[in-house]
DRENTORKE-636736 format. One record per residue (C-alpha): x, y, z. Coordinates in Angstrom, 3 decimals. Each point is the difference from the previous one (the first is absolute). Layout:
<r><east>X</east><north>Y</north><up>Z</up></r>
...
END
This chain:
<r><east>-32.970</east><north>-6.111</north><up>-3.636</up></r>
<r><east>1.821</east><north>-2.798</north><up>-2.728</up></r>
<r><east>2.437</east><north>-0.520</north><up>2.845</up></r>
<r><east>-2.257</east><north>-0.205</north><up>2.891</up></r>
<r><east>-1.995</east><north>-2.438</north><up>-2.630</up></r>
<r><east>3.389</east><north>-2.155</north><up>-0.693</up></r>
<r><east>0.924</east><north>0.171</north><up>4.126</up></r>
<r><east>-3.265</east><north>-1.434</north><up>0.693</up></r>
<r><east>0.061</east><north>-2.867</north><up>-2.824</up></r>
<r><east>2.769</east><north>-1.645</north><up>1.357</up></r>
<r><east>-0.723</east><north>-2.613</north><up>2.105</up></r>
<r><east>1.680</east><north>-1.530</north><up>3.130</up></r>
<r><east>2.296</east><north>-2.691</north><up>-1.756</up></r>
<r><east>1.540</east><north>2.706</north><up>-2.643</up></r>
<r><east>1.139</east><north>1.768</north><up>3.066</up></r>
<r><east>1.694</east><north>-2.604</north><up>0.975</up></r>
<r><east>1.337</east><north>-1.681</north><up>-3.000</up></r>
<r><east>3.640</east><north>-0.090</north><up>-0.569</up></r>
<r><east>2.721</east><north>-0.898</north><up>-2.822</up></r>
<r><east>3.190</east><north>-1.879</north><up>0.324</up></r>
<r><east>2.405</east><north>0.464</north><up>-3.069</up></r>
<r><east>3.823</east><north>-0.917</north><up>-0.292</up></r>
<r><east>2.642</east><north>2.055</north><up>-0.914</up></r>
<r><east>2.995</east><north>-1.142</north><up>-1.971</up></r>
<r><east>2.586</east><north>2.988</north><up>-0.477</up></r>
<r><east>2.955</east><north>-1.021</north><up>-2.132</up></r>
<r><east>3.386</east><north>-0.445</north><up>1.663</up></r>
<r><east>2.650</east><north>2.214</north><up>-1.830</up></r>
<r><east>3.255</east><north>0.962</north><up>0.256</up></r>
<r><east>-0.541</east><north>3.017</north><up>2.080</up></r>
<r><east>-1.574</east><north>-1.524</north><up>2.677</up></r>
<r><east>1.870</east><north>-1.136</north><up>2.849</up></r>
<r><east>0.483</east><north>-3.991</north><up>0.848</up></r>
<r><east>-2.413</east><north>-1.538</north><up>2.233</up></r>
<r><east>-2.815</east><north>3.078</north><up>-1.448</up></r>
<r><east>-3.632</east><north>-1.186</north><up>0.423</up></r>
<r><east>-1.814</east><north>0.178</north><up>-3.585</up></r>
<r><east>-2.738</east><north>-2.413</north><up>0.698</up></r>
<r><east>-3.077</east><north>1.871</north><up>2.658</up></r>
<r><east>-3.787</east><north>-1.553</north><up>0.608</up></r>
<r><east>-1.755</east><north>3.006</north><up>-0.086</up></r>
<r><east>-3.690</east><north>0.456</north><up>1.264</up></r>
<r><east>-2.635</east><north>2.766</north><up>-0.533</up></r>
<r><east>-3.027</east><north>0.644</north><up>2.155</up></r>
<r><east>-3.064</east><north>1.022</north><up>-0.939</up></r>
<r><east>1.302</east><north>1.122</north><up>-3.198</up></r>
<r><east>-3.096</east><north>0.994</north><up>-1.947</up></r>
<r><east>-1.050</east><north>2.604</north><up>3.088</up></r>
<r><east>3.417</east><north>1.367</north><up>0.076</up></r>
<r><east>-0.401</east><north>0.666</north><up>-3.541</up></r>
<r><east>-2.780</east><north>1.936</north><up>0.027</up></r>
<r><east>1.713</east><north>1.684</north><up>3.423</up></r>
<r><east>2.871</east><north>0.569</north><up>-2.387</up></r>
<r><east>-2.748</east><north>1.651</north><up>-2.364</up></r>
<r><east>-1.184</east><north>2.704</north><up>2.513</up></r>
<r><east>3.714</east><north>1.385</north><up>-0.137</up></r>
<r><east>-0.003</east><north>-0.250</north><up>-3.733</up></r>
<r><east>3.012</east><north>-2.810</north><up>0.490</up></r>
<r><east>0.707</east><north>-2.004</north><up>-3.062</up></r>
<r><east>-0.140</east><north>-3.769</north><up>1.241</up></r>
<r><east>2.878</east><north>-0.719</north><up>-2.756</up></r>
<r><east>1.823</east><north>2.905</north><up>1.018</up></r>
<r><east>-0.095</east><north>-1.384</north><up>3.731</up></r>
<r><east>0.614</east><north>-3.387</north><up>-0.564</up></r>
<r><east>2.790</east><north>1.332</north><up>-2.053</up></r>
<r><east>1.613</east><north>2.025</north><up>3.340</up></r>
<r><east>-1.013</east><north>-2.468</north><up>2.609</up></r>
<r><east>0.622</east><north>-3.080</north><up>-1.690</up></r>
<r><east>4.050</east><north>-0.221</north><up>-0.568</up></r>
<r><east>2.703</east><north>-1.664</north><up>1.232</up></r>
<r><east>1.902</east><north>3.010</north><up>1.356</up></r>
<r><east>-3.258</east><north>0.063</north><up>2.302</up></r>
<r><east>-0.345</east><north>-3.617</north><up>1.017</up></r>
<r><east>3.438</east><north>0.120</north><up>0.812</up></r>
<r><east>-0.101</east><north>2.835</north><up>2.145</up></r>
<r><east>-3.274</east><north>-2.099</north><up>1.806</up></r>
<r><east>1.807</east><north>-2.721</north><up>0.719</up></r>
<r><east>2.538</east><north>1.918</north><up>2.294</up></r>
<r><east>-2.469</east><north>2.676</north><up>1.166</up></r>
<r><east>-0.984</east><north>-0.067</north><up>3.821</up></r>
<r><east>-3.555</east><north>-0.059</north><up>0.684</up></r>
<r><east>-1.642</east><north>3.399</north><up>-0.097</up></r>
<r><east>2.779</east><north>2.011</north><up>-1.495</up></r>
<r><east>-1.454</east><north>1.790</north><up>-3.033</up></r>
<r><east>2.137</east><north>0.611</north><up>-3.356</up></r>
<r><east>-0.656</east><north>1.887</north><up>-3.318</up></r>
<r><east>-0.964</east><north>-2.524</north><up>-3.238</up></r>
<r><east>3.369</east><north>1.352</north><up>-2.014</up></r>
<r><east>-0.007</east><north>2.217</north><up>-2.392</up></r>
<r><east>-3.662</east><north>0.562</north><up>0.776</up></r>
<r><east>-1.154</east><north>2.789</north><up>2.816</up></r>
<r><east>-3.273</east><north>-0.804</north><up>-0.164</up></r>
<r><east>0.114</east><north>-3.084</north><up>1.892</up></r>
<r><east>1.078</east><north>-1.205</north><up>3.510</up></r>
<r><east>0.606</east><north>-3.292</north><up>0.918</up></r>
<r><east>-0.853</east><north>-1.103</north><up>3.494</up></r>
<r><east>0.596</east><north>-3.621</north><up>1.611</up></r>
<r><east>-2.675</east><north>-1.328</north><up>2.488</up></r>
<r><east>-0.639</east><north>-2.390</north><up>2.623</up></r>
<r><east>-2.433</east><north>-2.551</north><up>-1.125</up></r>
<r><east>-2.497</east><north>1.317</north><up>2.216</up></r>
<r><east>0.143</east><north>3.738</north><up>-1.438</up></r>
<r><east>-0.423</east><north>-1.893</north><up>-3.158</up></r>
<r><east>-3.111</east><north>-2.135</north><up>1.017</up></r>
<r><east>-1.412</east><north>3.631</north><up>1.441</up></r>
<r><east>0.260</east><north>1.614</north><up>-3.364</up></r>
<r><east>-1.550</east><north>-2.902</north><up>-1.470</up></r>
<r><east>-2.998</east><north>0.124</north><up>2.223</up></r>
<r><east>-0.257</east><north>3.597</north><up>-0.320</up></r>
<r><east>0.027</east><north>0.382</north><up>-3.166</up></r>
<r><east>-3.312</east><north>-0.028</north><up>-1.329</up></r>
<r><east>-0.849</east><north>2.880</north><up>2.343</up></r>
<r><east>3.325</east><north>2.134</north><up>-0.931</up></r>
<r><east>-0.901</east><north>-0.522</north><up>-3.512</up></r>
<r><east>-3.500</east><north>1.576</north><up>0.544</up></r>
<r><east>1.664</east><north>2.352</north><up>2.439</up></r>
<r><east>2.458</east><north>1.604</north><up>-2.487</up></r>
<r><east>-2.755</east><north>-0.176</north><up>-2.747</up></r>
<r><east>-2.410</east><north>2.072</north><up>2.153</up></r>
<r><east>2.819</east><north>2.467</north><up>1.070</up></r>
<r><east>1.843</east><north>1.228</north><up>-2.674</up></r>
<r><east>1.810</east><north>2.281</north><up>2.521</up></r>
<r><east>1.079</east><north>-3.016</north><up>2.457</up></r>
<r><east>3.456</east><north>0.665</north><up>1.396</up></r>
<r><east>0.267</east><north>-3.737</north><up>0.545</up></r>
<r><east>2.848</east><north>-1.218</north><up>-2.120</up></r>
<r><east>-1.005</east><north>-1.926</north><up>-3.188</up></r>
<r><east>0.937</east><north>-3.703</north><up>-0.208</up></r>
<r><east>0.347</east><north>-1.159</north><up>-3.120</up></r>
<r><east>1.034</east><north>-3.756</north><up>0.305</up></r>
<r><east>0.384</east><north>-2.577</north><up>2.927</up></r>
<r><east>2.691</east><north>-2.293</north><up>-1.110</up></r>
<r><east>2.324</east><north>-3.119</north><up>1.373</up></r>
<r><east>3.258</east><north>-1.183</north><up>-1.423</up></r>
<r><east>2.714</east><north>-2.942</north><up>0.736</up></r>
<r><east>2.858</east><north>-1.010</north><up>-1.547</up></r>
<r><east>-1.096</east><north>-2.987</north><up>-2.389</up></r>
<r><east>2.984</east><north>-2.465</north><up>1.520</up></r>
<r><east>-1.962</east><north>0.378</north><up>3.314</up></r>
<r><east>0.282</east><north>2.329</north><up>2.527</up></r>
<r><east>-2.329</east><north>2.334</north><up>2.325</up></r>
<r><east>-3.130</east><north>1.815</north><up>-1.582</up></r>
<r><east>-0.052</east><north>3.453</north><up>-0.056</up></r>
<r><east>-3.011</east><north>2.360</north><up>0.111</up></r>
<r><east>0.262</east><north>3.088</north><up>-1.312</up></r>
<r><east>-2.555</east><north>2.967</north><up>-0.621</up></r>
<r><east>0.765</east><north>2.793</north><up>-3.034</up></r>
<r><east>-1.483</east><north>3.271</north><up>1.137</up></r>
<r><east>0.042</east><north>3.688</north><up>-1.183</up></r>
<r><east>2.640</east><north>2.098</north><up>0.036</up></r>
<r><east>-1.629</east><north>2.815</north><up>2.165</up></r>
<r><east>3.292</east><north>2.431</north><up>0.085</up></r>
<r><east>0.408</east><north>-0.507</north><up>-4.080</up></r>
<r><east>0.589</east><north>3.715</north><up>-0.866</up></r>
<r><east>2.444</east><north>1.771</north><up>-2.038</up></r>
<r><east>0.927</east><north>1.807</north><up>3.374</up></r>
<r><east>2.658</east><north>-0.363</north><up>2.394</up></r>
<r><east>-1.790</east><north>-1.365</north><up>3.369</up></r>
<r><east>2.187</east><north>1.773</north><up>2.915</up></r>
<r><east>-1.419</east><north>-2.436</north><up>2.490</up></r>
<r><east>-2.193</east><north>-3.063</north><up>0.633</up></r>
<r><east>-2.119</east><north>-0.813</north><up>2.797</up></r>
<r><east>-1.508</east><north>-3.043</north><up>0.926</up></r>
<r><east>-2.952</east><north>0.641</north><up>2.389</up></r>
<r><east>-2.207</east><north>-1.383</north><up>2.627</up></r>
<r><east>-0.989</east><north>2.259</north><up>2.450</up></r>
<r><east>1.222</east><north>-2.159</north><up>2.707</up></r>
<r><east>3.619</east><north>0.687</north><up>2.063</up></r>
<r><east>1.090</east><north>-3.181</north><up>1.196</up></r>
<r><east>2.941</east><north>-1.545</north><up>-1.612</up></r>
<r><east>-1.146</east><north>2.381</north><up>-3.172</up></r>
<r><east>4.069</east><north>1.059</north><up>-0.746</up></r>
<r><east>2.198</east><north>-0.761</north><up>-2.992</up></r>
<r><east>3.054</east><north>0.906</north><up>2.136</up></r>
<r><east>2.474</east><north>-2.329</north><up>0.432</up></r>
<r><east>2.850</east><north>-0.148</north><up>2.398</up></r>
<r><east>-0.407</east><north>4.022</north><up>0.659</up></r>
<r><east>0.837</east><north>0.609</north><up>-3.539</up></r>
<r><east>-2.171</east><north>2.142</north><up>-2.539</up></r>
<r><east>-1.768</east><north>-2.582</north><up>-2.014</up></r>
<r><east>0.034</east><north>0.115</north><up>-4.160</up></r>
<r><east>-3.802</east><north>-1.910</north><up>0.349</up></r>
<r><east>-3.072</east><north>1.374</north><up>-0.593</up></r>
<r><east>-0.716</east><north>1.652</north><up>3.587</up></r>
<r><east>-2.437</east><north>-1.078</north><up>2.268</up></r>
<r><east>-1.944</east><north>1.670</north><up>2.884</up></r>
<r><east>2.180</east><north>1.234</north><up>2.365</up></r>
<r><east>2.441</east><north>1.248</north><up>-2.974</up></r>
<r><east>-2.868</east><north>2.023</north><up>-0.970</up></r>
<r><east>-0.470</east><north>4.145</north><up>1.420</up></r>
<r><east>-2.080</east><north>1.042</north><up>-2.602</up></r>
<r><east>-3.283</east><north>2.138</north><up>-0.732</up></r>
<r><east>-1.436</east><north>0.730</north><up>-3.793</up></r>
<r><east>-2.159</east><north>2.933</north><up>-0.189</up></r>
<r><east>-2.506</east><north>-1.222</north><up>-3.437</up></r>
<r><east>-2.807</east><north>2.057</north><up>-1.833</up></r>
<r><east>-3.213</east><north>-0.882</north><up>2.685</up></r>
<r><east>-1.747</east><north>-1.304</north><up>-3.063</up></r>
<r><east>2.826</east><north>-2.397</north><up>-0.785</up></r>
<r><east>0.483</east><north>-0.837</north><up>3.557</up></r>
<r><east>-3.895</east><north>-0.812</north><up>0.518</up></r>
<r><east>0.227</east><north>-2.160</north><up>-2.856</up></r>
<r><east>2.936</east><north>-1.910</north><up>0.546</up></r>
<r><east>-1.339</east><north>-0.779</north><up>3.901</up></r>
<r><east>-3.035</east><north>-1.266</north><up>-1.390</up></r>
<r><east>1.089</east><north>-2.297</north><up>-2.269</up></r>
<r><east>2.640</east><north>-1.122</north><up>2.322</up></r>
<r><east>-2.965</east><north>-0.197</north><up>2.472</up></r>
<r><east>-1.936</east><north>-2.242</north><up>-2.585</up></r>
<r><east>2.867</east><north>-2.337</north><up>-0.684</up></r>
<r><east>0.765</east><north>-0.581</north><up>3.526</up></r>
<r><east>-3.646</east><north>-1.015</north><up>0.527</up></r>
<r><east>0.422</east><north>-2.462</north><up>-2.682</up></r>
<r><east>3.038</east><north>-1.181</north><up>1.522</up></r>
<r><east>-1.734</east><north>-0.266</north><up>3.233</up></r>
<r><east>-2.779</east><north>-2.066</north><up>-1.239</up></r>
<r><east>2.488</east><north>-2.764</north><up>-1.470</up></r>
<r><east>1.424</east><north>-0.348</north><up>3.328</up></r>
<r><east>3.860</east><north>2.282</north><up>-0.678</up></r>
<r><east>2.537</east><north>1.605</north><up>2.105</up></r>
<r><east>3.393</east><north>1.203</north><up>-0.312</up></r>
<r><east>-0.367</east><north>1.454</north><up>-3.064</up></r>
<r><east>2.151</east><north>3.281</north><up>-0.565</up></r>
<r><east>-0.534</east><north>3.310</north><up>-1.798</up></r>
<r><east>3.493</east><north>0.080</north><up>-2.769</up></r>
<r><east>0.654</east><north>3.301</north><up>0.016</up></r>
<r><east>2.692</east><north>1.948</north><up>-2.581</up></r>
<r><east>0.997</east><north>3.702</north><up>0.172</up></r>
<r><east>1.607</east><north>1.400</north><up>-2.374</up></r>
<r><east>1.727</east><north>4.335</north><up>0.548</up></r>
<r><east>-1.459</east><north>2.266</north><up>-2.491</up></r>
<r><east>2.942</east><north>2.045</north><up>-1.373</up></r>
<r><east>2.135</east><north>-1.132</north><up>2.701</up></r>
<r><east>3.086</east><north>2.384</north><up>-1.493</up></r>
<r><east>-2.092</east><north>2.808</north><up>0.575</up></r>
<r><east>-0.870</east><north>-1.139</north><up>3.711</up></r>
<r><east>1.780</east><north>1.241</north><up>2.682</up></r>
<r><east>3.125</east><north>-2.576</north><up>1.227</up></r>
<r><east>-1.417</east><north>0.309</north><up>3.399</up></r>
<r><east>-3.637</east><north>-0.944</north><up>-0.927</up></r>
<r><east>1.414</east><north>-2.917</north><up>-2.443</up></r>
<r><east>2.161</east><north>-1.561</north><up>3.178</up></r>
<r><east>-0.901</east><north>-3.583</north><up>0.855</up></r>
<r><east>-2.393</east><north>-0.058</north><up>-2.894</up></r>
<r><east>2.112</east><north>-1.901</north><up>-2.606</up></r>
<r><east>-0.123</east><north>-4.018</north><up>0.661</up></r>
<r><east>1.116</east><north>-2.819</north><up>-3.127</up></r>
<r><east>-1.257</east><north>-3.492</north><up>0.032</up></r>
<r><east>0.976</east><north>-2.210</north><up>-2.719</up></r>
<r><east>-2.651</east><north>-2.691</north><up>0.640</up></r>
<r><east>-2.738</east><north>2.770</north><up>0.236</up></r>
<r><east>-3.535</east><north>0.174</north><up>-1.999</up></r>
<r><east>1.212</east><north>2.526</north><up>-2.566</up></r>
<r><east>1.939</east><north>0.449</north><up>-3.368</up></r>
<r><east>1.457</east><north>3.301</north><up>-1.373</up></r>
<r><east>-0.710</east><north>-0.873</north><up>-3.782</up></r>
<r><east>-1.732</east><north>3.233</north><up>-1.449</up></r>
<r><east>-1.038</east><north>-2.258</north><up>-2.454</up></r>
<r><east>-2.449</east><north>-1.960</north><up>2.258</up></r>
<r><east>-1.551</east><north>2.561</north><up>2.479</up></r>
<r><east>-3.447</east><north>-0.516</north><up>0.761</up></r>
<r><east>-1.598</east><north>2.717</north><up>2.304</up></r>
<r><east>-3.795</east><north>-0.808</north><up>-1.505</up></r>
<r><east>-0.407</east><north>-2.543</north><up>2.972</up></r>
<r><east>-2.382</east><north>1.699</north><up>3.123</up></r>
<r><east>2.610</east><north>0.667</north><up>2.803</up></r>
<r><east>2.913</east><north>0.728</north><up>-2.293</up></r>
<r><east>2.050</east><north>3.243</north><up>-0.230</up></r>
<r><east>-2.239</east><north>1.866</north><up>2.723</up></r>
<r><east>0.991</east><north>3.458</north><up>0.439</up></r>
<r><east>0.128</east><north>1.169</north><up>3.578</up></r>
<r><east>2.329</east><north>1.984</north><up>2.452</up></r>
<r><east>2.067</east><north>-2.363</north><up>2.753</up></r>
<r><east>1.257</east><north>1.163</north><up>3.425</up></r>
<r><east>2.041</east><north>-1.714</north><up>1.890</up></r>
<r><east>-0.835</east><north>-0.356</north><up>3.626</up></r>
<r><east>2.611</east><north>0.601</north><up>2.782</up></r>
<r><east>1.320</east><north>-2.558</north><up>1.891</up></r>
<r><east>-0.287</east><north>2.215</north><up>2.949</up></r>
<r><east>-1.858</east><north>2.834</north><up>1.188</up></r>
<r><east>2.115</east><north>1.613</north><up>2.464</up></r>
<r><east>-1.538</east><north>2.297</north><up>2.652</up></r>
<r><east>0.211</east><north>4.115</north><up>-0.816</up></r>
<r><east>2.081</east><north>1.962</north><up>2.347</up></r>
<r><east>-2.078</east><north>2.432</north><up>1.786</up></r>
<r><east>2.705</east><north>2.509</north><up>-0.454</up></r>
<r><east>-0.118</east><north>0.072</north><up>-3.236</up></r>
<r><east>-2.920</east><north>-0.831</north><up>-1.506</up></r>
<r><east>0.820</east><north>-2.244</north><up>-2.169</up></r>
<r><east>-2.535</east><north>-2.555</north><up>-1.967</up></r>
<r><east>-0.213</east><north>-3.652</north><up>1.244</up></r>
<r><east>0.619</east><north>-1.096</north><up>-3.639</up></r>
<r><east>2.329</east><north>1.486</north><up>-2.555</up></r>
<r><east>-2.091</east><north>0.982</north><up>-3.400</up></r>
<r><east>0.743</east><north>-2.765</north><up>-2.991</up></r>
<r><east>-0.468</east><north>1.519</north><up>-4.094</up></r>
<r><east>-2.149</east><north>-2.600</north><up>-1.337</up></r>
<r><east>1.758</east><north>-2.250</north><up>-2.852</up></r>
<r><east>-2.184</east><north>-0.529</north><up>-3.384</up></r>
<r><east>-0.284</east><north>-3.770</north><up>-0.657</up></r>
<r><east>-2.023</east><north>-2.539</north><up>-1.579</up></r>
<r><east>-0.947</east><north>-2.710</north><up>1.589</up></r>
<r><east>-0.558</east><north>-3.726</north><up>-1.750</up></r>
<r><east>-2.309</east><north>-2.381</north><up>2.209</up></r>
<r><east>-1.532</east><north>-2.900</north><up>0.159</up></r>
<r><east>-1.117</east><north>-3.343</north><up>2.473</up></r>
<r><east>2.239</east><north>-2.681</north><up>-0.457</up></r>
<r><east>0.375</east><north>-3.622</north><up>2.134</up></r>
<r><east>-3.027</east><north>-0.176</north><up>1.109</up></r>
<r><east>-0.220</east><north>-3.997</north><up>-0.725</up></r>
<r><east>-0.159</east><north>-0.571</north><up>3.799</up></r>
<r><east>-2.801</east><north>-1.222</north><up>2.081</up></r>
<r><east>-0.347</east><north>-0.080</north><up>3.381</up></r>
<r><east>0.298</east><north>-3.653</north><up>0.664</up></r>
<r><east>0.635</east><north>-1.896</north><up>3.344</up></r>
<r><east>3.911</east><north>0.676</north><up>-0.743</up></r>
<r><east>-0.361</east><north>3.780</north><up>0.170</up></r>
<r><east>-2.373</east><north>-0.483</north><up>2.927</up></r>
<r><east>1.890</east><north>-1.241</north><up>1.647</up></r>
<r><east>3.253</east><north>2.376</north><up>-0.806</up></r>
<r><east>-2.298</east><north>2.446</north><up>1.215</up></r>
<r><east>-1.109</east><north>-1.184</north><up>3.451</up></r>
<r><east>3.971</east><north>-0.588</north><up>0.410</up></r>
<r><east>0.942</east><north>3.351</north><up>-0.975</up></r>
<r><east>-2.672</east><north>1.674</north><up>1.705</up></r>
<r><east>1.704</east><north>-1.777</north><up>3.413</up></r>
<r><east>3.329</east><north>2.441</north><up>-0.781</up></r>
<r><east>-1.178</east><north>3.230</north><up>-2.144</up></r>
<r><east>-2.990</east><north>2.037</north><up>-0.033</up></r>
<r><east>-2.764</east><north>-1.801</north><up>-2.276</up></r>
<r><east>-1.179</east><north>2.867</north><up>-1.670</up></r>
<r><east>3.684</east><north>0.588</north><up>-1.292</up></r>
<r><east>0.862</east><north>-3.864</north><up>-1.493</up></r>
<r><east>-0.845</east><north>-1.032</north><up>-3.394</up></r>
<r><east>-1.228</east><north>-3.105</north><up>0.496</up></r>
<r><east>-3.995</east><north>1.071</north><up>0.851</up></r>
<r><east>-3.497</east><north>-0.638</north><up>-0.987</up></r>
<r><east>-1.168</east><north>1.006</north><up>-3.493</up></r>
<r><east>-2.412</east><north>2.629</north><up>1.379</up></r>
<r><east>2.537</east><north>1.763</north><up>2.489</up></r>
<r><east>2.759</east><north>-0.685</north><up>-2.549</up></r>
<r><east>-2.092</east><north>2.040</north><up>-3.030</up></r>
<r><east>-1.117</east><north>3.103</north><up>2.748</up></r>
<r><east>3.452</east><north>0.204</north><up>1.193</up></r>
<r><east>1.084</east><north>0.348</north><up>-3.502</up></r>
<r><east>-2.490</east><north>2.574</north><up>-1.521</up></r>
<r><east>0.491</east><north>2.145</north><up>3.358</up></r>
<r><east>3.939</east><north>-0.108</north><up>-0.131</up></r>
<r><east>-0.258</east><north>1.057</north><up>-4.039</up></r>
<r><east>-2.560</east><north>3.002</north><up>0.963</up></r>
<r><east>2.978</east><north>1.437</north><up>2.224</up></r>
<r><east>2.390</east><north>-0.715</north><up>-2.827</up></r>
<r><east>-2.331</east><north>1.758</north><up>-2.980</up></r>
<r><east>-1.103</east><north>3.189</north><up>1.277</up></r>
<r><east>-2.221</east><north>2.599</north><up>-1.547</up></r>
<r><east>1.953</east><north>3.184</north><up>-1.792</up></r>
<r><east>-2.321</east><north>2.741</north><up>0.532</up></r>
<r><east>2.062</east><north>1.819</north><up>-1.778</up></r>
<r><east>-0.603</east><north>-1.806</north><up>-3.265</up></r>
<r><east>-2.210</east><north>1.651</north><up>-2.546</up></r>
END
């Protein structure tokens, strides 16, 4: 109730408020010529951050420590935008750069996601835990950046990485024919997870509630992040292990066992995953055989969250989708309305997280 008493003392203009600050970093010896030191550097809404930053028991000095150094304005400046990076030396954090629209969403959202993660302790939507903007301070082109949680921070090797929408079209991190070292997307992904029903009820609700939030503020094209790591992988079978081993260095996770955090809801799930076949060929009637050869179910735990879902469906994605919808099937693009987009979601993950009967 103190929080829900602070959320609903702020008023309209400390959501908004900002605070520009400049950065000098000395110039030394180590440092290449031509190395920016000088940065403008810009916080949003920093007070409500902070007390977002509170609900995951984030020290504000220990963040601004991580977030705020020149190793990561550098790597900002040459960043493209919307490729995500780890703060260095600090798993907790990702970095993500946005357009300034995603940004100006998040800003008008954020009242509501405040209250939203207050009221749901359990939300799987990632935590952001500062809107920020940067430019070098001889000039140059401002960059906005969000730092979110690291939802894949365990002390656990993650096998694999998916990136999930429920939607087909042009949902592939293969390039050129070639296996991809990315996080996967949906047509990368043949997988089932058989979870406790209790577990699995709760999960789908919550991810029921948060998509009706999402809903409400107008979102699509959000995506469920999804990690997997093998439970005593040198004790599974080679066969049942095959294909199930991917590396990404640019993914969400760190293998410090120094730093795992499994306390989050929707981190290190226990569950059972089958892999679907590709094809079901047809039996033989001479022989008998079974349409589908049997799979041994892999022990994993799965890491998840929603992440990117700083999208609304403006006239620009309106438009992409009356385009789209010309060429492909419209119930298989990504580009849809917020309703459709949040059933379509919640129905493909009830295929993906099925009930293990067999669970005690």
């Amino acid at each position: 109730m103190a929080l829900l008493r602070k959320q609903l003392s702020f008023s309209s203009t400390s959501f908004k408020s900002s605070r520009t600050t400049n950065i000098h970093y000395p110039l030394n010896s180590s440092l290449p010529p031509g190395t920016i030191t000088e940065f403008v550097w810009k916080d949003y809404s920093p007070t409500l951050f902070r007390n977002i930053q509170e609900l995951a028991n984030v020290s504000n000095d220990d963040y601004r420590l991580s977030v705020c150094n020149h190793e990561v304005l550098m790597e900002l400046i040459v960043r493209g935008c919307g490729k995500p990076f780890y703060v260095p030396h600090d798993d907790r954090f990702v970095i993500k750069t946005l357009r300034k629209s995603e940004a100006k969403v998040l800003m008008e959202m954020l009242p509501s996601y405040y209250g939203h993660i207050q009221m749901y302790e359990n939300s799987l939507l990632a935590k952001y835990y500062g809107l920020h903007a940067a430019r070098p301070g001889s000039g140059g082109s401002k960059v906005y950046f969000v730092v979110m949680e690291n939802l894949l921070r365990t002390d656990l090797q993650m096998h694999k990485r998916y990136d999930l929408k429920g939607s087909s079209q042009g949902r592939s991190a293969t390039k050129n024919g070639t296996q991809p070292r990315l996080t996967l997307k949906d047509l990368e992904f043949d997988l089932r997870f058989y979870l406790n029903p209790l577990i699995r009820t709760q999960i789908l609700e919550q991810i029921k509630l948060d998509c009706k939030y999402l809903e409400e503020q107008g979102i699509m094209d959000y995506s469920l992040l999804l990690g997997l790591h093998i439970d005593n992988p040198k004790r599974d079978s080679a066969k049942g292990r095959k294909g199930m081993e991917n590396e990404d260095p640019e993914a969400y996770y760190s293998r410090d066992p120094n730093r795992g955090n499994n306390t989050r809801f929707g981190a290190k799930v226990e569950a059972r995953a089958m892999k679907i076949p590709q094809s079901e060929p047809k039996a033989s009637p001479s022989d008998g055989s079974k349409s589908r050869r049997i799979q041994e179910p892999i022990n994993v735990y799965l890491f998840l969250g929603i992440i990117d879902f700083l999208q609304s469906y403006n006239v620009i994605k309106r438009l992409e989708h009356a385009y789209k919808s010309l060429q492909y099937d419209s119930k298989t693009i990504s580009s849809v309305n917020p309703n459709f987009y949040a059933t379509r979601f919640q129905d493909f993950l009830r295929k993906v997280f099925i009930a293990d009967e067999s669970a005690g």
